[in-house]
N, C-alpha and C positions, 0 to 999 in steps of 0.2 A: 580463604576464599580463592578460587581460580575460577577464570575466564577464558572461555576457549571460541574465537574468531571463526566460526564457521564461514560468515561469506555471508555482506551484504545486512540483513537486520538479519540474521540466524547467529544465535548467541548460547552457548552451553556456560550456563552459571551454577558452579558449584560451588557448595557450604553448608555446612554439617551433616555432610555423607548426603544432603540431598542435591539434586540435576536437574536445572530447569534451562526448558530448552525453548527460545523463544521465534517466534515466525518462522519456522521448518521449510527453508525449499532448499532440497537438494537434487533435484530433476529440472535439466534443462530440456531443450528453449520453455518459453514462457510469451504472454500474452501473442498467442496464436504463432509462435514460431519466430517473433522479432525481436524477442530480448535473451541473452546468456549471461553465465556468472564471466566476469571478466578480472582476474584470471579464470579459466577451467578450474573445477572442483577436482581436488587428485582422490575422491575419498569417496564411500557413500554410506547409506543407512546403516549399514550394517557394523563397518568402522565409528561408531559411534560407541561409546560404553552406556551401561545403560540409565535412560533417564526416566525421572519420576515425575515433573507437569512438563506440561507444552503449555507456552500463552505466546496468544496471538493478537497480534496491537489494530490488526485490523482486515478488512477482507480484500484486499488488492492484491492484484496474482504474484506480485514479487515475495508477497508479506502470508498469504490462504495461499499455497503450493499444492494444488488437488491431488498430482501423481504423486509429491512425495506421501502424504497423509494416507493416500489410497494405498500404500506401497507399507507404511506405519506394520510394524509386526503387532502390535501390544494397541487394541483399541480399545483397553479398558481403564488406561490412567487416565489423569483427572486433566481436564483443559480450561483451559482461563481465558474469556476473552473478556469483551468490554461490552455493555449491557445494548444491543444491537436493535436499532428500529426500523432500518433503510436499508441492510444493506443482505440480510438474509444468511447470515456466516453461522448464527447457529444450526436453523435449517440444514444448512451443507453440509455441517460439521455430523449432525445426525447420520445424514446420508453418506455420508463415508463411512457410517458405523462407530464413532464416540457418541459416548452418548453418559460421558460422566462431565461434565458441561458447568462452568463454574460462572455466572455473567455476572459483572462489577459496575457499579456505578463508578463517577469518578470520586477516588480516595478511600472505595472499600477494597478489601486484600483478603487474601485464600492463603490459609495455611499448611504446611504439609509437614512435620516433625521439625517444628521451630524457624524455617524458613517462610517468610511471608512475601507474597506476590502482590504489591500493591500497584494498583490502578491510578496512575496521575493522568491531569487533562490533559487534551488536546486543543488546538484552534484552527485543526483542519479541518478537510469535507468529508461529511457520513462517519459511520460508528469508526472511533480510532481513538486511540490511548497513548499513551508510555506507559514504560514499569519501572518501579525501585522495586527488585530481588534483594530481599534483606535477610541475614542471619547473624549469629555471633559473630561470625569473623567480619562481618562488616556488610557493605551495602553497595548494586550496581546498578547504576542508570540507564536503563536502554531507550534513547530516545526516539528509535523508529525514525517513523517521517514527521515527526510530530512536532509543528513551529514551536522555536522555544523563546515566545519573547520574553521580555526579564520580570516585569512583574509576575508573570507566569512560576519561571524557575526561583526568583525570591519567594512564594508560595510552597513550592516543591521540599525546598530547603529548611524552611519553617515547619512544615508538617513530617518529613520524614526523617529530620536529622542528617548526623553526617551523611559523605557516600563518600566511597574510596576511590571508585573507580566510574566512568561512564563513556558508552557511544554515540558521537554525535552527528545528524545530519551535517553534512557540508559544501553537497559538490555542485550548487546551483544548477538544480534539474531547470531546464530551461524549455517548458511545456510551451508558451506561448510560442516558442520558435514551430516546434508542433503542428500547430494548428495557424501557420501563415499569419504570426501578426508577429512585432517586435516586441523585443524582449521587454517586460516593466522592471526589474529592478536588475541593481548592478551586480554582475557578477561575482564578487566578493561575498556580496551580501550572505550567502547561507554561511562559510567560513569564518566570518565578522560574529555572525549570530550563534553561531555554534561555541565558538571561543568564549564567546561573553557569555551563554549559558552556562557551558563547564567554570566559571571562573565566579558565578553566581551559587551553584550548586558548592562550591566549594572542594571540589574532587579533588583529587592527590594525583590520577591517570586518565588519560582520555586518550582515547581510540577515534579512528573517522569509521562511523557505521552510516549502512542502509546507502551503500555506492558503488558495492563494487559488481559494473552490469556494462554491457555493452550492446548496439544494434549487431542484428545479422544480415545476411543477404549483400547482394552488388553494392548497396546504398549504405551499408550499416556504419564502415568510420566515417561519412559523411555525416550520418546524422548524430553520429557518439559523440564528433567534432562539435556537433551544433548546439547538442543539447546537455550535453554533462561538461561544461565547461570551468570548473574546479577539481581538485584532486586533494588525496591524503595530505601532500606537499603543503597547500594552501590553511587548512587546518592548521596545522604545524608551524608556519607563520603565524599566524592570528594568535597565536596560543602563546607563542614567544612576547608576542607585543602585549595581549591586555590580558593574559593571565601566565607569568612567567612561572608563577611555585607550583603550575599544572607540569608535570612530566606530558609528553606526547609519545605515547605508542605506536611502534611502526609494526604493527599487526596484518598477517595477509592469511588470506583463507585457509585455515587449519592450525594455528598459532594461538600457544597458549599465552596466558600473564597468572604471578603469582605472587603474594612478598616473598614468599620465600625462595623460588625460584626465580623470578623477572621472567624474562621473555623467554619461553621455548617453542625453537623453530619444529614444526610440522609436527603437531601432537598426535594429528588426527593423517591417518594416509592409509591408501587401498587401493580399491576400484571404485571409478566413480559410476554413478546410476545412469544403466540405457538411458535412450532419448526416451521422451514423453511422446507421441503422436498431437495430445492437444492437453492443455491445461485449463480449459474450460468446462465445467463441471456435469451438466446435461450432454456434451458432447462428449465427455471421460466415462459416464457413466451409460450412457448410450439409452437416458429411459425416455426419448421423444419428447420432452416436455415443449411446449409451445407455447406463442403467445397468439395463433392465428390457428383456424381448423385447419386438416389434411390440405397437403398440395401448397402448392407456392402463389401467394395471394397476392393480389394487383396492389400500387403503390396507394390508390386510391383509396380501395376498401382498407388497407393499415389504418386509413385516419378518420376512416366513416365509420367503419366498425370495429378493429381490435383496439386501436390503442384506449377509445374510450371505452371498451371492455375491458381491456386489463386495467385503467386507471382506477375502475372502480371497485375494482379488487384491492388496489392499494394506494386509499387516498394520500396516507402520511405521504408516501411519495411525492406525490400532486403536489401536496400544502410544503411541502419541502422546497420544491424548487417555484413553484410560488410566482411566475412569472411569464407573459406572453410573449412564444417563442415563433419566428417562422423557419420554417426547415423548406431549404432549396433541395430538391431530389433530382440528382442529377442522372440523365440517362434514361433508357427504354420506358414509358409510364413512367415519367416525372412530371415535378409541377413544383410551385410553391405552396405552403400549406401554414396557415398562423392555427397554432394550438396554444389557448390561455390556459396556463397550468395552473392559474387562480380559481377556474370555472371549471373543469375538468368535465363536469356532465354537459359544456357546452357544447355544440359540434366545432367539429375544424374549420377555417374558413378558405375555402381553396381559390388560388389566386392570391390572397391578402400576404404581401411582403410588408408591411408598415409596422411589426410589432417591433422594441428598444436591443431584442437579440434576434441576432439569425446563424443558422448555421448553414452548409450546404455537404452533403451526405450522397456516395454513390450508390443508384436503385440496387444494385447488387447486396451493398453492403446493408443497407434500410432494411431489406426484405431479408437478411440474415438474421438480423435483430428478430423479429418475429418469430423465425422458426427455431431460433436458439441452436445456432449456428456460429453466434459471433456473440459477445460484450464490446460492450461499450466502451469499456477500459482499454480492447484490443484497438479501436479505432482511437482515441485519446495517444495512443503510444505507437499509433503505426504509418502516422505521416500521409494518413490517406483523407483528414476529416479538417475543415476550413471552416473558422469562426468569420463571417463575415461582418459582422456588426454585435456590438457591446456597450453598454454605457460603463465607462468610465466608474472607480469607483469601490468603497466597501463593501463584500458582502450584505445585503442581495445582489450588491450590482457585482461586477467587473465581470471577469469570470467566473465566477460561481457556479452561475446556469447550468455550464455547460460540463462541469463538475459533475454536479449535482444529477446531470441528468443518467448518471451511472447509478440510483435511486430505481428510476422509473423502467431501465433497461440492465437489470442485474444479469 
């Protein structure tokens, strides 16, 4: 078995002449132009050898890379992702032209000449997975962004057997700084959790995946500063302490692992892929889709008329996030606005700030949402969107909401 470090969760896992190649982005920037691989990618599609599945652990732009896919020479292999309710990744997956589409529950697996691609859970928000890529020569863990708390990974390890090898979240993404509230847990915390994962899973190598990214623009080591506040390094520690018979790989984008070999520096090298323009899907694709008719709709009518039209397009959404939200719109035609996403066919109540979440949202940005112009994800990650109030709390409560409302505005 070898493992080749693409960059960030893009993982090329190979074992028995088969290449599975997991969450493909190799086209930067990313969520509308504020995020990069960090390092730069020295490499691109085409320095690739070639591979036989793509699986993808879930649809958020670091993890669905529209440009790379759209850019994909071969859109006839087979794709794996995780059986999708919210979040629309098969759909787009069509629409870029695969259309050999493999959906998994959690713990069924796709096999391809004795290579199986199995589906472990997640305990994050909307359609999202892990994988154990298993074959004879053994087994590898790709944990994505996928919480790994330990009753979780003792389950993992009971059902799939050993694993040799695995990548672990680590770097305390620190989203709450984000959205102007302080941080809830410590620091440490993802590199703690990652360590004990891999030491649960009982792997022999562990790698830090799904981290290596940075902000762009004037602002961007300000906010790289603020919000990726762990590193490989930190791994690496934690891994020393509560799981020492773990080897730690110092693996950097384009770096292989092997038994046989160990570590070989820069497998992969070339040219890396022009820029993207945008990596939002209706806007990559250019087919107008909307959530509002022609023309640039007032703030108002968003919440008289589209959004409970599009809600009723898709209630799972609705029942998804499940809770009474008021959205400040700030700017030209703004207002306060309580939308119960319990009631969905109920109207907005305009003026009523009283519901247990709020957020506050610029008219520019609200009214992008509609024309599909922008996701939600782009404002979650771009320092522009302020949680103003939350209860405290488990899923439904804490943040979730506001998670979640990446559901309602794909």
């Amino acid at each position: 078995m070898r493992v080749t470090f693409v960059g960030h969760a893009c993982h090329l896992v190979e074992s028995d002449g088969v290449r599975v190649l997991t969450d493909p982005w190799l086209v930067d920037p990313i969520f509308g132009g504020h995020v990069e691989h960090d390092p730069p990618l020295g490499f691109g599609i085409a320095d690739l050898p070639e591979v036989h599945v793509l699986a993808l652990t879930h649809g958020h732009l670091d993890h669905f890379n529209a440009p790379t896919l759209a850019r994909w020479h071969d859109k006839t292999l087979p794709v794996v992702v995780p059986r999708c309710r919210l979040t629309g990744l098969e759909a787009n997956l069509r629409r870029l032209g695969f259309h050999d589409l493999h959906l998994l529950d959690d713990w069924q697996g796709f096999e391809r000449d004795g290579v199986r691609v199995v589906a472990t859970p997640s305990r994050g928000v909307l359609d999202e997975c892990a994988y154990v890529v298993a074959g004879s020569e053994g087994a590898f863990f790709d944990g994505a962004d996928a919480p790994q708390p330990p009753d979780l990974m003792d389950e993992i390890a009971h059902r799939t057997g050993p694993v040799v090898i695995g990548a672990f979240s680590h770097n305390s993404f620190d989203q709450p700084a984000l959205l102007g509230l302080e941080s809830h847990k410590p620091a440490d915390h993802a590199p703690r959790a990652g360590a004990e994962a891999a030491a649960r899973l009982g792997v022999s190598f562990a790698f830090a995946g799904a981290s290596n990214l940075r902000w762009t623009g004037p602002r961007g080591p300000e906010i790289t500063r603020k919000v990726v506040r762990r590193g490989p390094d930190d791994l690496r520690r934690e891994l020393a302490a509560a799981a020492p018979g773990v080897r730690f790989l110092d693996l950097r984008p384009g770096d292989a692992w092997s038994r046989e070999g160990g570590v070989e520096r820069g497998v992969l090298a070339g040219a890396p892929e022009p820029p993207a323009a945008t990596d939002y899907l209706p806007a990559l694709l250019g087919d107008a889709e909307r959530l509002c008719p022609p023309g640039r709709p007032a703030v108002a009518d968003t919440f008289a008329r589209d959004l409970p039209a599009w809600l009723a397009r898709a209630p799972e959404a609705a029942r998804y996030l499940g809770q009474p939200v008021s959205f400040e719109i700030v700017g030209e035609g703004g207002g306060v606005f309580r939308v119960d996403f319990a009631r969905p066919d109920a109207p907005a109540v305009p003026g009523a700030d009283d519901a247990p979440f709020a957020v506050a949202v610029e008219a520019d940005d609200w009214l992008d949402l509609f024309e599909r112009r922008l996701s939600w994800q782009v404002l979650l990650v771009s320092d522009r969107l302020r949680v103003t109030r939350f209860r405290p709390g488990a899923p439904p409560d804490g943040l979730h909401f506001v998670y979640a409302l990446q559901a309602v505005f794909p």
